[in-house]
MARVEX-822395 format. One record per residue (C-alpha): residue number from 1; x, y, z. Coordinates in steps of 0.5 Angstrom, whole numbers. Layout:
<atoms>
(atom NUM, (X, Y, Z))
...
</atoms>
This chain:
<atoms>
(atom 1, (0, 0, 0))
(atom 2, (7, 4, 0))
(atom 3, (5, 8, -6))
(atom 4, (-3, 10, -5))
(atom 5, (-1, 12, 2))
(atom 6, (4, 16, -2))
(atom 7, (-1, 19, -7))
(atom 8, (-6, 20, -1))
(atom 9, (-1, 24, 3))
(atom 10, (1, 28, -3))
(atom 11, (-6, 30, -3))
(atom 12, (-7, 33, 4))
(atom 13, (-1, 37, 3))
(atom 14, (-5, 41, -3))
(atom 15, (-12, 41, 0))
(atom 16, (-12, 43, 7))
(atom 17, (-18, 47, 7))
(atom 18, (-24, 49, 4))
(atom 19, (-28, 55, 6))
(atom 20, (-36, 54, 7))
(atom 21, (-38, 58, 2))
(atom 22, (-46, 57, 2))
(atom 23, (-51, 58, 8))
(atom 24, (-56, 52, 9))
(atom 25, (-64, 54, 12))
(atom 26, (-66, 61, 13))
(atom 27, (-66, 65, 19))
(atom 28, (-65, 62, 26))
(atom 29, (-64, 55, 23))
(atom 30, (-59, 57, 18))
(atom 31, (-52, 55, 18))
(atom 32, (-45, 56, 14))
(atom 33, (-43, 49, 9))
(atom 34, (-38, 47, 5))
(atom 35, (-41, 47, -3))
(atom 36, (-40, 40, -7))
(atom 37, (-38, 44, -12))
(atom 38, (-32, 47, -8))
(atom 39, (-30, 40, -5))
(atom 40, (-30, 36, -12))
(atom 41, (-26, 43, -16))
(atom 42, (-20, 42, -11))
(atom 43, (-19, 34, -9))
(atom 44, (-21, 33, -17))
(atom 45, (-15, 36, -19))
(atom 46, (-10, 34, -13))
(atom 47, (-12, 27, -15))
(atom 48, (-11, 27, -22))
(atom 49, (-4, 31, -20))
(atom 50, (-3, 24, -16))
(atom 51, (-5, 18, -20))
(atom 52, (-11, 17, -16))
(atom 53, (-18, 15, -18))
(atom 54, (-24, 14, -13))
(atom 55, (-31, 9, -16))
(atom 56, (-37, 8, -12))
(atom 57, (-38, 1, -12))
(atom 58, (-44, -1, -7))
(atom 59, (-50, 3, -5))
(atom 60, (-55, 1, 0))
(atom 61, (-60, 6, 1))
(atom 62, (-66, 7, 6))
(atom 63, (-72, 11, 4))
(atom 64, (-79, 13, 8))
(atom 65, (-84, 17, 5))
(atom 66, (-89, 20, 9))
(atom 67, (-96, 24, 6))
(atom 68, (-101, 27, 9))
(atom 69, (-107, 33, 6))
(atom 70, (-106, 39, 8))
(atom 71, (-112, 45, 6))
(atom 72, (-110, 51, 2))
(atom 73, (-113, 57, -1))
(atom 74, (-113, 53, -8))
(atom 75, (-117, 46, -4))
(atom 76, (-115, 40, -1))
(atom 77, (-108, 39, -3))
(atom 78, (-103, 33, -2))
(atom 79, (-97, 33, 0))
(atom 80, (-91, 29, 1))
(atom 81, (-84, 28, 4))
(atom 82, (-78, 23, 2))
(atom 83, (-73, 22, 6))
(atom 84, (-66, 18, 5))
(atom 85, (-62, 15, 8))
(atom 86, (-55, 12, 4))
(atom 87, (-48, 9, 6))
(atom 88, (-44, 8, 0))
(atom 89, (-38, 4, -2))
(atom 90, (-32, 6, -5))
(atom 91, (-26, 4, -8))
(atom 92, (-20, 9, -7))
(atom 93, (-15, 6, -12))
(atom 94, (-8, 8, -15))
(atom 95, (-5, 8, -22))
(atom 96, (0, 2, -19))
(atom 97, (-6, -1, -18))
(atom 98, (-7, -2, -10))
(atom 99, (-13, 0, -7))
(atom 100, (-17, 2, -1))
(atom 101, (-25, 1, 0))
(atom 102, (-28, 8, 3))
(atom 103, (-35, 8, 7))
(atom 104, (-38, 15, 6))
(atom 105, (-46, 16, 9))
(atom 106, (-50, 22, 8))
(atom 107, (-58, 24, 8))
(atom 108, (-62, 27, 5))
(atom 109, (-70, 30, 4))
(atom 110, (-74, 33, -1))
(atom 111, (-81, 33, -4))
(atom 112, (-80, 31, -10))
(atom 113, (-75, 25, -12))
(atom 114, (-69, 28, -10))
(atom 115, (-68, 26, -4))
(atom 116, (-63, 20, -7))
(atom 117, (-59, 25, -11))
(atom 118, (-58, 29, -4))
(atom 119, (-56, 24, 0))
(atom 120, (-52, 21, -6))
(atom 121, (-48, 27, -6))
(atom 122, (-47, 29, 2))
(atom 123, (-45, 22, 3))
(atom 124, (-39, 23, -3))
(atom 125, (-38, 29, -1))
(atom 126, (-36, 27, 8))
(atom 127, (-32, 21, 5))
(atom 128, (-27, 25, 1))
(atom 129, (-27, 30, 7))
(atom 130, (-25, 26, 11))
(atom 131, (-20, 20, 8))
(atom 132, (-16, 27, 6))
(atom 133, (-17, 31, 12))
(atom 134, (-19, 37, 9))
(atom 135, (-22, 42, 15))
(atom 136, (-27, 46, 13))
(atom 137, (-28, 53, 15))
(atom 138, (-26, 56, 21))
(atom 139, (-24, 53, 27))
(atom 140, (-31, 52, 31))
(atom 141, (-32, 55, 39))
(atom 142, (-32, 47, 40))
(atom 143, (-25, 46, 38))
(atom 144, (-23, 52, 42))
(atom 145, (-27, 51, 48))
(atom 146, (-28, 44, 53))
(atom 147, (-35, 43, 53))
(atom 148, (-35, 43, 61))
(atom 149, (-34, 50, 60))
(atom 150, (-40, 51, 56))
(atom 151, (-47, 53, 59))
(atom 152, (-52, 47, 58))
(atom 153, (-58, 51, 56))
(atom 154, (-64, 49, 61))
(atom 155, (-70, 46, 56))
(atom 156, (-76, 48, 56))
(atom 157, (-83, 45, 60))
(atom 158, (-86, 44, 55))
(atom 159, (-94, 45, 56))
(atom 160, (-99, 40, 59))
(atom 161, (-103, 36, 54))
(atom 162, (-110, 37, 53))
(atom 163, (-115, 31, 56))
(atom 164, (-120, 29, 50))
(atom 165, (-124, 23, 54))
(atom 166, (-127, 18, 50))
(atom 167, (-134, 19, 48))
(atom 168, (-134, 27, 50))
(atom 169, (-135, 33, 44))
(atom 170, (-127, 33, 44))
(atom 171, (-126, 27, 42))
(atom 172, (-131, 25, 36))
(atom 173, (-128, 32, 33))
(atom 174, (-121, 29, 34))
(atom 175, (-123, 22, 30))
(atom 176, (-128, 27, 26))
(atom 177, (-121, 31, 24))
(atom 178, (-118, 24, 22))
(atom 179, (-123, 20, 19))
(atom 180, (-123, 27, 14))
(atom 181, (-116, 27, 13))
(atom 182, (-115, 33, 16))
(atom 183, (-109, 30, 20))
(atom 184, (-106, 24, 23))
(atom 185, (-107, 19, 29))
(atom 186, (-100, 20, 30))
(atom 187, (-101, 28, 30))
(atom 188, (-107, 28, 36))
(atom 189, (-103, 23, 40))
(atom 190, (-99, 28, 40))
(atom 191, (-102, 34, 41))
(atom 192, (-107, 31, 46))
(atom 193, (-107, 27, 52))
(atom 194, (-112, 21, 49))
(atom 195, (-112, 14, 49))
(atom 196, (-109, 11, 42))
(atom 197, (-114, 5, 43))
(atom 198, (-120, 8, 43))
(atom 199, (-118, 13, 38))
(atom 200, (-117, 8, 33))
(atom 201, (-123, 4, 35))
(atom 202, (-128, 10, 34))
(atom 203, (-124, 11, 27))
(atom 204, (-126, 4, 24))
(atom 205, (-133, 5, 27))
(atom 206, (-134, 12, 24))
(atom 207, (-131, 9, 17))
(atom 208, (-136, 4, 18))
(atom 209, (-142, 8, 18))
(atom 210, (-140, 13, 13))
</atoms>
């Protein structure tokens, strides 16, 4: 493995860092990324200078989609979210012929079906980073501070549930809210302090008569 260590170390030497170039999310939620574009531009390079080559050669994807109908201006509207999930294998290989397997992992989210292509493209993207030691950005304040330093934030109380008893107005709503599609099972659980077994018993009752 004498010359693909080599070559692998010749890369680190040219790509210590890349800047996080893009903002992901919006407002509060928003954070600093690397681009894909910037990774591939900088390590392609290095990699061609260097003999080397790198090959998906096995994926194994995991993909949930959820759906559920939402009311909007323009009517009733269904709608739905993909979420995937991937670990690809690749083959970092050398001109000389020796070679290494890679595992990279990555995720991704989308309403239509590009979830898999995000995933695919995260999952690439972390697996050079770190078979190359690339930083990313700045050092973080995690990097530079001990996290028993750090104030641990206190979590909010989160307010009590609302009790929706079994044969009360409250509840045939909440099964009529249902059974018209208007949220879930999961979704009432969630909000109210109700009994999922009985919940599910009058939907299938109220099914029946309808």
């Amino acid at each position: 493995m004498k010359e693909l260590i080599k070559a692998v170390n010749k890369v680190m030497e040219s790509c210590e860092n890349v800047d996080k170039s893009m903002t992901i999310g919006q407002g509060r939620n928003s954070y600093n990324g690397v681009a894909d574009k910037d990774v591939k531009m900088m390590l392609n390079k290095a990699m061609r200078e260097n003999g080397l080559a790198m090959f998906p050669v096995k994926i194994e994807p995991t993909t949930t989609v959820e759906r559920w109908t939402e009311d909007t201006q323009y009517g009733k509207k269904q709608k739905q979210s993909a979420f995937t999930e991937v670990v690809v294998t690749y083959k970092l290989i050398h001109e000389s012929g020796q070679e290494i397997e890679l595992q990279g992992y990555g995720h991704g989210i989308d309403s239509q079906d590009k979830a898999s292509g995000k995933a695919t493209t995260y999952a690439m993207k972390y697996a050079l980073l770190y078979t190359f030691m690339v930083a990313t950005g700045a050092i973080d304040d995690t990097d530079k501070t001990h996290s028993d330093q750090i104030e641990t934030p206190k979590a909010a109380t989160a307010p009590p549930k609302k009790v929706v008893k079994f044969g009360t107005e409250a509840f045939t709503k909440v099964v009529d809210w249902i059974v018209e599609e208007k949220g879930t099972i999961a979704k009432a659980v969630q909000l109210y302090d109700i009994d999922e077994d009985e919940l599910k018993k009058a939907i299938m009752v109220k099914k029946e008569l309808s």
